[in-house]
MARVEX-221944 format. One record per residue (C-alpha): y, z, x; residue number from 1; residue in one letter. Coordinates in steps of 0.5 Angstrom, whole numbers. Each point is the difference from the previous one (the first is absolute). Example, Ala and Ser with C-alpha at 12.3 -4.5 7.8 and 13.67 -1.06 7.14 Angstrom:
rec north = -9	up = 16	east = 25	lose = 1	baro = A
rec north = 7	up = -2	east = 2	lose = 2	baro = S
This chain:
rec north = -8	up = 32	east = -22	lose = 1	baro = X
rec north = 5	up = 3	east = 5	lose = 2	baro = X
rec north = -2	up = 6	east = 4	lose = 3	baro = X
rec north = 3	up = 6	east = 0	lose = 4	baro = X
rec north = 2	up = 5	east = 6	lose = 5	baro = X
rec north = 3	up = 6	east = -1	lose = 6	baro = X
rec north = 8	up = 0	east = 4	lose = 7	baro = X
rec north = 1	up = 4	east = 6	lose = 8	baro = X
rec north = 6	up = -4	east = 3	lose = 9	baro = X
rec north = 4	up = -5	east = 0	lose = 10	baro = X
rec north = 6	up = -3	east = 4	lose = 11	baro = X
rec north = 4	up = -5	east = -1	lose = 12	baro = X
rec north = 5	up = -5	east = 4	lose = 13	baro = X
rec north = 4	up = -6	east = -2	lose = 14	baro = X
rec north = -2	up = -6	east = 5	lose = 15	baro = X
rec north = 4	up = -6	east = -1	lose = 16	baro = X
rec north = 0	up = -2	east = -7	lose = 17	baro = X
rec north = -5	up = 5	east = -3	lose = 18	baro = X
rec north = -3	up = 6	east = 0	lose = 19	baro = X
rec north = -6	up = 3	east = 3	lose = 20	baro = X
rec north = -4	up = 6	east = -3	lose = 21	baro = X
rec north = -5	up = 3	east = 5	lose = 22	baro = X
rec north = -5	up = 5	east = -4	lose = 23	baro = X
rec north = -6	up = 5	east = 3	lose = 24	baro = X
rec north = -5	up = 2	east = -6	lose = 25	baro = X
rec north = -3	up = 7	east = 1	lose = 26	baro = X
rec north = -6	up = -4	east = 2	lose = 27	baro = X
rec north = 3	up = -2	east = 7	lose = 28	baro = X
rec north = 1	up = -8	east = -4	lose = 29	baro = X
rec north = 7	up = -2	east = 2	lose = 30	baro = X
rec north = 4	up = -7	east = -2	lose = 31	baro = X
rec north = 6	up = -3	east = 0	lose = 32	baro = X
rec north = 3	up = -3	east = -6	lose = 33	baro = X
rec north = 5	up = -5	east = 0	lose = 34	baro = X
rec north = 4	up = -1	east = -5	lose = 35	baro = X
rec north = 8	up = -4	east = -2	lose = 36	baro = X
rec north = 6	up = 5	east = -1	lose = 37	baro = X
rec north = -1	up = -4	east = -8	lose = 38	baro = X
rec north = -7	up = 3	east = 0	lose = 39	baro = X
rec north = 2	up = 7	east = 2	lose = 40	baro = X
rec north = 6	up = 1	east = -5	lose = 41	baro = X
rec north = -6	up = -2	east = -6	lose = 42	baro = X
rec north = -4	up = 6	east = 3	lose = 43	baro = X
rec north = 6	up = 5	east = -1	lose = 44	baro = X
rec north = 1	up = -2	east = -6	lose = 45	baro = X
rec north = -7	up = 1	east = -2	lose = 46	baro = X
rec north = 0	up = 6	east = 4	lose = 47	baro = X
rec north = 6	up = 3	east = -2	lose = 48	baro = X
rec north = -2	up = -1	east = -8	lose = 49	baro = X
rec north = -7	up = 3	east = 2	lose = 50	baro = X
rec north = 4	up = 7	east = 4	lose = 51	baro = X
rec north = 6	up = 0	east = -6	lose = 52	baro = X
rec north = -6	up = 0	east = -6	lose = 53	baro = X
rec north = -4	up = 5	east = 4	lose = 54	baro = X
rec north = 6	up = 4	east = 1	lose = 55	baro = X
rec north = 2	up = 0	east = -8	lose = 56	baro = X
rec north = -8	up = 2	east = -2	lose = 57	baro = X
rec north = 1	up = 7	east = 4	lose = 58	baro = X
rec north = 7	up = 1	east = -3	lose = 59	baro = X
């Protein structure tokens, strides 16, 4: 089971041989996620087909 926050921001920096996402939730909640570059470009897809889907049903 996974704990939901709901996004105010997030950064993002390159260090060294990966990527690190910091995020602040709307509770005041702040994390970091670090993660490959592998890793962030299997997001981006998922993402990117979630965004081009949600594009084609409001067309």
């Amino acid at each position: 089971m996974a704990t939901t926050y709901k996004l105010v921001q997030a950064l993002a920096a390159k260090v060294d041989d990966h990527v690190e996402i910091a995020v602040e939730a709307e509770d005041g909640t702040t994390f970091k996620i670090i993660a490959s570059p592998e890793q962030l470009d299997a997001l981006t897809g998922d993402l990117e087909a979630i965004l081009d889907a949600d594009d084609t049903a409001a067309a």
